[in-house]
N, CA, C and O atoms as a GROMACS GRO file, in nm:
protein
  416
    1UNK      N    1   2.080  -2.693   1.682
    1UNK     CA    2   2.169  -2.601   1.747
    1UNK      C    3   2.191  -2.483   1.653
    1UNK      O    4   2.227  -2.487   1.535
    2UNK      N    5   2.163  -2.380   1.727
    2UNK     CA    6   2.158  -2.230   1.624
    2UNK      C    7   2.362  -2.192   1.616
    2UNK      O    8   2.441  -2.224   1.705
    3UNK      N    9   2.391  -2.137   1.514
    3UNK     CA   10   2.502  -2.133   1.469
    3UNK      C   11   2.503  -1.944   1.524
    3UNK      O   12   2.428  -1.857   1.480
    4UNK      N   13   2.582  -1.932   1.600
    4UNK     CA   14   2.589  -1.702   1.662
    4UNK      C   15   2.711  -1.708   1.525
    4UNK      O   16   2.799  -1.786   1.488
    5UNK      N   17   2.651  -1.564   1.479
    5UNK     CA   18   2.750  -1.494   1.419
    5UNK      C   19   2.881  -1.444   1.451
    5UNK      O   20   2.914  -1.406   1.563
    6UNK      N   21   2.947  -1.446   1.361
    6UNK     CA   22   3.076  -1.412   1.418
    6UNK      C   23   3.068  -1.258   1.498
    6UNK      O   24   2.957  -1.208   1.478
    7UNK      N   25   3.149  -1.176   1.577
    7UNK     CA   26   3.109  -1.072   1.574
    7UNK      C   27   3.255  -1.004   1.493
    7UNK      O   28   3.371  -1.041   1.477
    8UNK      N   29   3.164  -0.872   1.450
    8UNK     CA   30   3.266  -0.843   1.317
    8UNK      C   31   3.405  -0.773   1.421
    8UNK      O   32   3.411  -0.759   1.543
    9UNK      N   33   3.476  -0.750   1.344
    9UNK     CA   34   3.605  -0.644   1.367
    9UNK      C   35   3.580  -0.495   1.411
    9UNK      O   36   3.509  -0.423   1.341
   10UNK      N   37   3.620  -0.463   1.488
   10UNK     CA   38   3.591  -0.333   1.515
   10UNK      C   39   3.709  -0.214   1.506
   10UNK      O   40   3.795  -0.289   1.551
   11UNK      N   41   3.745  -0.153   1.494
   11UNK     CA   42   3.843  -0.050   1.463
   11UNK      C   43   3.788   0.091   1.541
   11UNK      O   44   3.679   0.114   1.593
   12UNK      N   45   3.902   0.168   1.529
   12UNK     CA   46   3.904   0.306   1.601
   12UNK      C   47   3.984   0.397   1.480
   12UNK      O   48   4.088   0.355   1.429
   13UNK      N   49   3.932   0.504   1.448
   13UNK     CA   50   4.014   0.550   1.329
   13UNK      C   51   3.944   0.743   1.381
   13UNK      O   52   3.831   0.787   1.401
   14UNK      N   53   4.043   0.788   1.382
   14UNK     CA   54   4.071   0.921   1.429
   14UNK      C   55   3.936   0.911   1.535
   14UNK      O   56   3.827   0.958   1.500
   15UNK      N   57   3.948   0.869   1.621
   15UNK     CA   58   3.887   0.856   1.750
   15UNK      C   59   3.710   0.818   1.757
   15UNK      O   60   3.636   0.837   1.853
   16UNK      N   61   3.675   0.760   1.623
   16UNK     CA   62   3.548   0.692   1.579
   16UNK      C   63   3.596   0.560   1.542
   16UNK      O   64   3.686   0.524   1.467
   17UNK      N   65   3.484   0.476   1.640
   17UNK     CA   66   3.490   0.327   1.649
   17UNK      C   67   3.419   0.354   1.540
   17UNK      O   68   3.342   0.449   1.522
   18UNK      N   69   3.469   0.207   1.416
   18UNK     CA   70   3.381   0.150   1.320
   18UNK      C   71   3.382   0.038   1.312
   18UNK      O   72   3.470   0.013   1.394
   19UNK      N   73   3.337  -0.092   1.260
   19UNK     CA   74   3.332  -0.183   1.190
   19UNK      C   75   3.361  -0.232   1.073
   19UNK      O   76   3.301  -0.189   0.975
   20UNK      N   77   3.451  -0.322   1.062
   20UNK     CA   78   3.510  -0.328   0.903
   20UNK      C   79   3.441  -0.475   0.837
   20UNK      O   80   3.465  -0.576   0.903
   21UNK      N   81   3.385  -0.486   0.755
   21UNK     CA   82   3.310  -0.596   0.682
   21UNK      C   83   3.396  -0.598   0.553
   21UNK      O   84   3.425  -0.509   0.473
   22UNK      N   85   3.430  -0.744   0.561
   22UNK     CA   86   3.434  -0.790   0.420
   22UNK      C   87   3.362  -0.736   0.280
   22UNK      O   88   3.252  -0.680   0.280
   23UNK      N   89   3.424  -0.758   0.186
   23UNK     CA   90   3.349  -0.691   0.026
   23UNK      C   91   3.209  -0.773   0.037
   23UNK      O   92   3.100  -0.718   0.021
   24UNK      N   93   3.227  -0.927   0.069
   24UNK     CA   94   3.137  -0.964   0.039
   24UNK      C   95   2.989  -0.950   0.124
   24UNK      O   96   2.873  -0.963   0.086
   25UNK      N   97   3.053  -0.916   0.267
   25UNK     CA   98   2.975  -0.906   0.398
   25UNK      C   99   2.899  -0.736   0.368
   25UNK      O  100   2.789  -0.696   0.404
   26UNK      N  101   2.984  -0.677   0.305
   26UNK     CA  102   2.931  -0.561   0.248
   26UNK      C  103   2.812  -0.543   0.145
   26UNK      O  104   2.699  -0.504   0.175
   27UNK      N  105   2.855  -0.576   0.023
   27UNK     CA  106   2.756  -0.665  -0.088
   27UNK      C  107   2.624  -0.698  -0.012
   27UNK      O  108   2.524  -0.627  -0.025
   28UNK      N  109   2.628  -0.796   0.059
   28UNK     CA  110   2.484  -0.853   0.109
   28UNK      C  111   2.424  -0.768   0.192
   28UNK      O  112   2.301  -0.765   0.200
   29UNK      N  113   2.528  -0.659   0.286
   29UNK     CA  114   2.429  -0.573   0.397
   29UNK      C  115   2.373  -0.450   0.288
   29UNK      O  116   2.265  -0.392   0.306
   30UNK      N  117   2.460  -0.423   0.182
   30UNK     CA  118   2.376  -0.339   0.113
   30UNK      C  119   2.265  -0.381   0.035
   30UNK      O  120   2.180  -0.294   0.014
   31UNK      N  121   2.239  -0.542  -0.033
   31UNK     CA  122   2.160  -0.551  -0.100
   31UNK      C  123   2.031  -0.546  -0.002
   31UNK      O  124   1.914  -0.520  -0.030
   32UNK      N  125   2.090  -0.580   0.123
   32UNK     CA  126   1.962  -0.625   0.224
   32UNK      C  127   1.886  -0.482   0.247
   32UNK      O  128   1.770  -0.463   0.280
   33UNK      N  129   2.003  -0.376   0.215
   33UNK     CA  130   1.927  -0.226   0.259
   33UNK      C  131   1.856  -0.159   0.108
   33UNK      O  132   1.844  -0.037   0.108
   34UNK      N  133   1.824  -0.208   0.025
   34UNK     CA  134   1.837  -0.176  -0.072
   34UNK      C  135   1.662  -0.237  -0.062
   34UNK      O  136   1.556  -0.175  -0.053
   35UNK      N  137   1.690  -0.369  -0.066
   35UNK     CA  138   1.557  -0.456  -0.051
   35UNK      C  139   1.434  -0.402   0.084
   35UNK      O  140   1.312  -0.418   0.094
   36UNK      N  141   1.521  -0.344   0.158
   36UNK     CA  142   1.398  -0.309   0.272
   36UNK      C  143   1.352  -0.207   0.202
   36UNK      O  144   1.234  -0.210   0.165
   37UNK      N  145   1.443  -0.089   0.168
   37UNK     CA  146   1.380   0.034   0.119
   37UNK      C  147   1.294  -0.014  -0.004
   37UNK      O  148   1.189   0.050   0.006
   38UNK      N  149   1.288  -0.087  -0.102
   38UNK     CA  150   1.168  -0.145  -0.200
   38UNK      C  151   1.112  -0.143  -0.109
   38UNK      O  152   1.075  -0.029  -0.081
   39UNK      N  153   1.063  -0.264   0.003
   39UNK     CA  154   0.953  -0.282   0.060
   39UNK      C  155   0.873  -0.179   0.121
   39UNK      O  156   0.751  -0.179   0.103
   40UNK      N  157   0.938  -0.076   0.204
   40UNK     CA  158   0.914   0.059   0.230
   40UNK      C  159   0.830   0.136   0.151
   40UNK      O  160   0.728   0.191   0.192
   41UNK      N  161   0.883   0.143   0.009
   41UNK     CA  162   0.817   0.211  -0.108
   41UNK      C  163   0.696   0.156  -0.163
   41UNK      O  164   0.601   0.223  -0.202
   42UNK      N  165   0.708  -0.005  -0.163
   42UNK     CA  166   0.555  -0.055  -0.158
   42UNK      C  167   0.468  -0.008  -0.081
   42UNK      O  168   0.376   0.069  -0.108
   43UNK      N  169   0.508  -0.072   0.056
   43UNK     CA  170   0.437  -0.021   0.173
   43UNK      C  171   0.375   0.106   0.171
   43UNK      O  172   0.252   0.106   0.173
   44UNK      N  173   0.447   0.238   0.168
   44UNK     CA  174   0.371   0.373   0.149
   44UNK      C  175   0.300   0.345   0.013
   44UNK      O  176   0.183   0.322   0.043
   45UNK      N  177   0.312   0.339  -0.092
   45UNK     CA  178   0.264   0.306  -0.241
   45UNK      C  179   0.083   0.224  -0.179
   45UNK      O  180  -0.026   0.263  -0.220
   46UNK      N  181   0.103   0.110  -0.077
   46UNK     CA  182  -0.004   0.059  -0.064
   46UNK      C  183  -0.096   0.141   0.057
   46UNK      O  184  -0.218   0.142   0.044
   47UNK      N  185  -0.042   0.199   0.156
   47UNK     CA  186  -0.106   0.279   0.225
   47UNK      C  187  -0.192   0.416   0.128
   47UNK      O  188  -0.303   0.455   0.161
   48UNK      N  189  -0.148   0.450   0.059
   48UNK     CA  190  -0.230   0.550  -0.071
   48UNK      C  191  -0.298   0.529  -0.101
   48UNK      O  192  -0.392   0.607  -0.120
   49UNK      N  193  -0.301   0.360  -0.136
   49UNK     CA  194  -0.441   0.327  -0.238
   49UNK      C  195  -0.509   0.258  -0.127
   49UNK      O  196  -0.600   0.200  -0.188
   50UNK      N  197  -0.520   0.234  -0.034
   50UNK     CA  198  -0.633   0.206   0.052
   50UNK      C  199  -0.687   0.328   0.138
   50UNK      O  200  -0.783   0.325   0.215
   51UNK      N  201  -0.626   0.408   0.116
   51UNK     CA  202  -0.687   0.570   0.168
   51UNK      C  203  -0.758   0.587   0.068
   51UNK      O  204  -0.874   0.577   0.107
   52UNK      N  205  -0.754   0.612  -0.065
   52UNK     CA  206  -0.833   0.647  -0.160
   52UNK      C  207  -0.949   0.503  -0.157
   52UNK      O  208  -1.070   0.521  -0.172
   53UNK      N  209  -0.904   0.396  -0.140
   53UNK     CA  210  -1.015   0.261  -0.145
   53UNK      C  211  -1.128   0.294  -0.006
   53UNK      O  212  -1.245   0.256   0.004
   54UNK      N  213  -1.039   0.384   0.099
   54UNK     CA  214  -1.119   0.365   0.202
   54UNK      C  215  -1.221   0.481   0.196
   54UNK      O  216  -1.326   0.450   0.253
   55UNK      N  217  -1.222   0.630   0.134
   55UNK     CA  218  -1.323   0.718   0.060
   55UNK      C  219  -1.378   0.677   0.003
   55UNK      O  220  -1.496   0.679   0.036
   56UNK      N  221  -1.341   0.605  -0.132
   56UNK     CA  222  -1.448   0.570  -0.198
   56UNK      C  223  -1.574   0.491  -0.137
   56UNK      O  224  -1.683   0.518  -0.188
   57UNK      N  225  -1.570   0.394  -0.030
   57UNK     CA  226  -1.650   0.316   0.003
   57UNK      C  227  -1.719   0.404   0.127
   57UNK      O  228  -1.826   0.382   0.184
   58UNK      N  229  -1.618   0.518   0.151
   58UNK     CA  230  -1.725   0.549   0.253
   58UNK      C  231  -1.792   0.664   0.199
   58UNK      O  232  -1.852   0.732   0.283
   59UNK      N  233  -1.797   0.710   0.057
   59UNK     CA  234  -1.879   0.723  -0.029
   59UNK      C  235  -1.998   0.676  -0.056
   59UNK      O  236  -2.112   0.719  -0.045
   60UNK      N  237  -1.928   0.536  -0.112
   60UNK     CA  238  -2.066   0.453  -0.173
   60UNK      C  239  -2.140   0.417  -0.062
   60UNK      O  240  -2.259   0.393  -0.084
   61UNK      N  241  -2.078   0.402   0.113
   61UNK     CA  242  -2.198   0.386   0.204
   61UNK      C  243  -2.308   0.554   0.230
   61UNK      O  244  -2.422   0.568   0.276
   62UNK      N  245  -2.234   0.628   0.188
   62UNK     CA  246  -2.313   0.750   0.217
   62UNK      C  247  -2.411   0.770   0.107
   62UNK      O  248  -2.496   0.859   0.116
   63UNK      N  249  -2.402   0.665  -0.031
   63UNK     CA  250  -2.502   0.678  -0.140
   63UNK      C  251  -2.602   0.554  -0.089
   63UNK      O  252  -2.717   0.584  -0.060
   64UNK      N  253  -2.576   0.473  -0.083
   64UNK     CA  254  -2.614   0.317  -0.013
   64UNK      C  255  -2.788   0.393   0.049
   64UNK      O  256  -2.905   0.375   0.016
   65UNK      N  257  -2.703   0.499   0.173
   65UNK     CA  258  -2.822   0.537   0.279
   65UNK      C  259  -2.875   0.643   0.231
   65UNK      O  260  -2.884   0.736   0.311
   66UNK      N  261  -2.931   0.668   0.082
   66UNK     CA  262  -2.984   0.769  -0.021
   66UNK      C  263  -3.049   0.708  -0.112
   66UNK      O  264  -3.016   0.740  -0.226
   67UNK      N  265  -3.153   0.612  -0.100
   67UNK     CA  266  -3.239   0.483  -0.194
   67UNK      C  267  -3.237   0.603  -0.336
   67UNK      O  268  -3.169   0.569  -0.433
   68UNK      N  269  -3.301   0.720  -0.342
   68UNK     CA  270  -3.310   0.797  -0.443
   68UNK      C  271  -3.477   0.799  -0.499
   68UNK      O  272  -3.562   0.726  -0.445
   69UNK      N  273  -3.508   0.886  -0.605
   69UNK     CA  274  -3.641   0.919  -0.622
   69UNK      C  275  -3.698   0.802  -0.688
   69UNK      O  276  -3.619   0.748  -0.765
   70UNK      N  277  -3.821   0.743  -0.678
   70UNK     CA  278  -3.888   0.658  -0.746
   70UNK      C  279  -3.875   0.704  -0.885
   70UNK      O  280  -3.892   0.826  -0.894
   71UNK      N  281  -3.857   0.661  -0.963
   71UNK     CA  282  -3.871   0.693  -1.139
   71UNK      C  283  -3.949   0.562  -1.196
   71UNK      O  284  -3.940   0.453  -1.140
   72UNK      N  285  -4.048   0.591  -1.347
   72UNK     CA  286  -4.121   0.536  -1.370
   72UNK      C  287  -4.097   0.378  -1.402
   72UNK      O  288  -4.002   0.344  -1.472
   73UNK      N  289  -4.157   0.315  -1.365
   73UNK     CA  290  -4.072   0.146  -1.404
   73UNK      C  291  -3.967   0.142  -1.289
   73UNK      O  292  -3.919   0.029  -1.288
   74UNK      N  293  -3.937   0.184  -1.236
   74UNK     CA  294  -3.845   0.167  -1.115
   74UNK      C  295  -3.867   0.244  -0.937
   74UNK      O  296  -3.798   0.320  -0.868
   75UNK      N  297  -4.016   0.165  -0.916
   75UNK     CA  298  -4.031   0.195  -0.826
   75UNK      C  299  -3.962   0.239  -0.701
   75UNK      O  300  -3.992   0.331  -0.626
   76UNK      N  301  -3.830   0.124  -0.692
   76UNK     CA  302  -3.742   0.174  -0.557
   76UNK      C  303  -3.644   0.258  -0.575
   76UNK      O  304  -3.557   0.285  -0.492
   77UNK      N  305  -3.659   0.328  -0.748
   77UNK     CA  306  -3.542   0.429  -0.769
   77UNK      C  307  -3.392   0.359  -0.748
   77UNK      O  308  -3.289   0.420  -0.720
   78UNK      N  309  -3.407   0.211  -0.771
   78UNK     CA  310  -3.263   0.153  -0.839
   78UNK      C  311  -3.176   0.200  -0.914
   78UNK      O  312  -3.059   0.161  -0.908
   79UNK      N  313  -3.231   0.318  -1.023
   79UNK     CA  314  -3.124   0.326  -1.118
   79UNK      C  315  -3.104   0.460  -1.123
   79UNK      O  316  -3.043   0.521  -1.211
   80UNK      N  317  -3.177   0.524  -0.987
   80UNK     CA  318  -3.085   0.610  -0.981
   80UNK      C  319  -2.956   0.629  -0.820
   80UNK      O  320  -2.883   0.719  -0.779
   81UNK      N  321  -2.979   0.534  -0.791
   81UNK     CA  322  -2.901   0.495  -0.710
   81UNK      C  323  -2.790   0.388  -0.778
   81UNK      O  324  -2.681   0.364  -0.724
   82UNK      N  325  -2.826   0.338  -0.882
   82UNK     CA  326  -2.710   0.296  -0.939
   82UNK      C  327  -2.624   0.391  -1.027
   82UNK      O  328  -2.513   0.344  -1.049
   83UNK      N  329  -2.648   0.515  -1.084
   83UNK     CA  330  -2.652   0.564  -1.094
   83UNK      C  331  -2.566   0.716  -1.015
   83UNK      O  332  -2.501   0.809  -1.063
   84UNK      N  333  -2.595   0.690  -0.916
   84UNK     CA  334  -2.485   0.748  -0.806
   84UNK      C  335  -2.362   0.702  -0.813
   84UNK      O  336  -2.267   0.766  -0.858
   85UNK      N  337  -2.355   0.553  -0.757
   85UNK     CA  338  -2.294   0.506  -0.745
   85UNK      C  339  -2.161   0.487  -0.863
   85UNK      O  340  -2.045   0.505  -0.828
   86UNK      N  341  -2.198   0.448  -1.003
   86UNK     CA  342  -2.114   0.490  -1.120
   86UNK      C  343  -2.072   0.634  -1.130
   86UNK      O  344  -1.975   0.662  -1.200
   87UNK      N  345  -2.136   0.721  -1.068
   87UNK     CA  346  -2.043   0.876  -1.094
   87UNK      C  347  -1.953   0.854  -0.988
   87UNK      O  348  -1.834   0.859  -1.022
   88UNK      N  349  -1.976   0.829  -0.860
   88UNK     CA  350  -1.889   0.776  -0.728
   88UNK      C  351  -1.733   0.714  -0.770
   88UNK      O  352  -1.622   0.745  -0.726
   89UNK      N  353  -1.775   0.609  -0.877
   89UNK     CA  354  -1.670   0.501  -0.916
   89UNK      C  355  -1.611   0.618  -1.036
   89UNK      O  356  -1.488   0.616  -1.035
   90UNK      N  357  -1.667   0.714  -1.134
   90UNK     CA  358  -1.655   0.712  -1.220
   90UNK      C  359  -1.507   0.830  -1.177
   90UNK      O  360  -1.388   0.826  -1.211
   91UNK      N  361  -1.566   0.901  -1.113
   91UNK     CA  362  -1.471   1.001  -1.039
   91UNK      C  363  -1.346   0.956  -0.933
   91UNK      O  364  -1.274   1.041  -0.880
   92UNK      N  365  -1.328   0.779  -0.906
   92UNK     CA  366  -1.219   0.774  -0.847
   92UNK      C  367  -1.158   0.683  -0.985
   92UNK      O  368  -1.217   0.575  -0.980
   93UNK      N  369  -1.082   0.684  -1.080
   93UNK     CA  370  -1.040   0.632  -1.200
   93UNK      C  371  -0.876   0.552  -1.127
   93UNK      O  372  -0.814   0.462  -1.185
   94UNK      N  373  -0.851   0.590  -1.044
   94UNK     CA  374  -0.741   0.529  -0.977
   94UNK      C  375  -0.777   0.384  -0.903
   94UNK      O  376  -0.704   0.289  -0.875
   95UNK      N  377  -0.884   0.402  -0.888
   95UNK     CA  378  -0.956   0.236  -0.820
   95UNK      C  379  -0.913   0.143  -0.879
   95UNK      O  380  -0.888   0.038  -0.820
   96UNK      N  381  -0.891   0.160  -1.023
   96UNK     CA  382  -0.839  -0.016  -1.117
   96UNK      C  383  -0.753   0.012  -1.120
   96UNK      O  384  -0.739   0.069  -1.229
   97UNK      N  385  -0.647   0.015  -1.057
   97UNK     CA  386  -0.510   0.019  -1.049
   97UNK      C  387  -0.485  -0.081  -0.875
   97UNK      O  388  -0.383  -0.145  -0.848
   98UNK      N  389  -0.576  -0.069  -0.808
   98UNK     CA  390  -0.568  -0.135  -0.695
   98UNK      C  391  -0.555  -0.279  -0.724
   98UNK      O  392  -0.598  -0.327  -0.829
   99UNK      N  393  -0.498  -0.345  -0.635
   99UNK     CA  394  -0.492  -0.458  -0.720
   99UNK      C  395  -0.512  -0.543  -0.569
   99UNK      O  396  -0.506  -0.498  -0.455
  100UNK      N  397  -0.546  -0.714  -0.628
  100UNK     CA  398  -0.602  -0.800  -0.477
  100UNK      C  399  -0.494  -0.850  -0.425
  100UNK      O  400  -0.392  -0.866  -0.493
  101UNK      N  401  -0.503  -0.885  -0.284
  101UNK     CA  402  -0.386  -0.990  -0.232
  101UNK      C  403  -0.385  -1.095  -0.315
  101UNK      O  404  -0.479  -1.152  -0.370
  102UNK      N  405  -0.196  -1.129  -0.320
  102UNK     CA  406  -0.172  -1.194  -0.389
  102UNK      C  407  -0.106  -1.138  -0.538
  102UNK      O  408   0.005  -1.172  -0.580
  103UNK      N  409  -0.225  -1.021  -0.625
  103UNK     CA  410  -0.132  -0.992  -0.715
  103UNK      C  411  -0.046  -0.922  -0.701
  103UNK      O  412  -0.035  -0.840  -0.610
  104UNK      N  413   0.078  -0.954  -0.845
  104UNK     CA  414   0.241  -0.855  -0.865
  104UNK      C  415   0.186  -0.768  -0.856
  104UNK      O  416   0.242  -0.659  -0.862
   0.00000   0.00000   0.00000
């Protein structure tokens, strides 16, 4: 059996209804607003770095479909397509800062 909240007190004070909460009922609705806005700030914080995660890769697919010139000893031009690819990485330096699900 679910327990309903009380409903709070309501007041009228120079002709604006308000609500009056306890210190302590106060305390918790602010920590609770306090805690969303962190999450908020993550949230945009993580939308940034998957915009920049999501260039870079659609980078490295636009090097991917660029095999590159044969060079000697490296017939399929591997290394200079690897090669691409490290200036690609080398030029987004914000990439190791991304971090995986799961980490703080």
């Amino acid at each position: 059996m679910s327990r309903v909240p009380p409903e709070p007190r309501r007041i009228e004070l120079d002709g604006t209804e308000m609500v009056v909460l306890s210190p302590d009922a106060y305390e918790r609705l602010d920590g609770m607003r306090r805690h969303v806005g962190a999450h908020a700030n993550r949230v945009r914080a993580l939308q940034r770095q998957l915009s920049v995660a999501s260039a870079v890769i659609e980078e490295l697919r636009q090097a991917a479909g660029q095999p590159g010139d044969a060079q000697d000893g490296d017939p399929a031009g591997n290394g200079v397509f690897r090669d691409r690819i490290l200036k690609i990485l080398a030029a987004h330096p914000d990439l190791g800062s991304l971090k995986r699900p799961g980490e703080g």
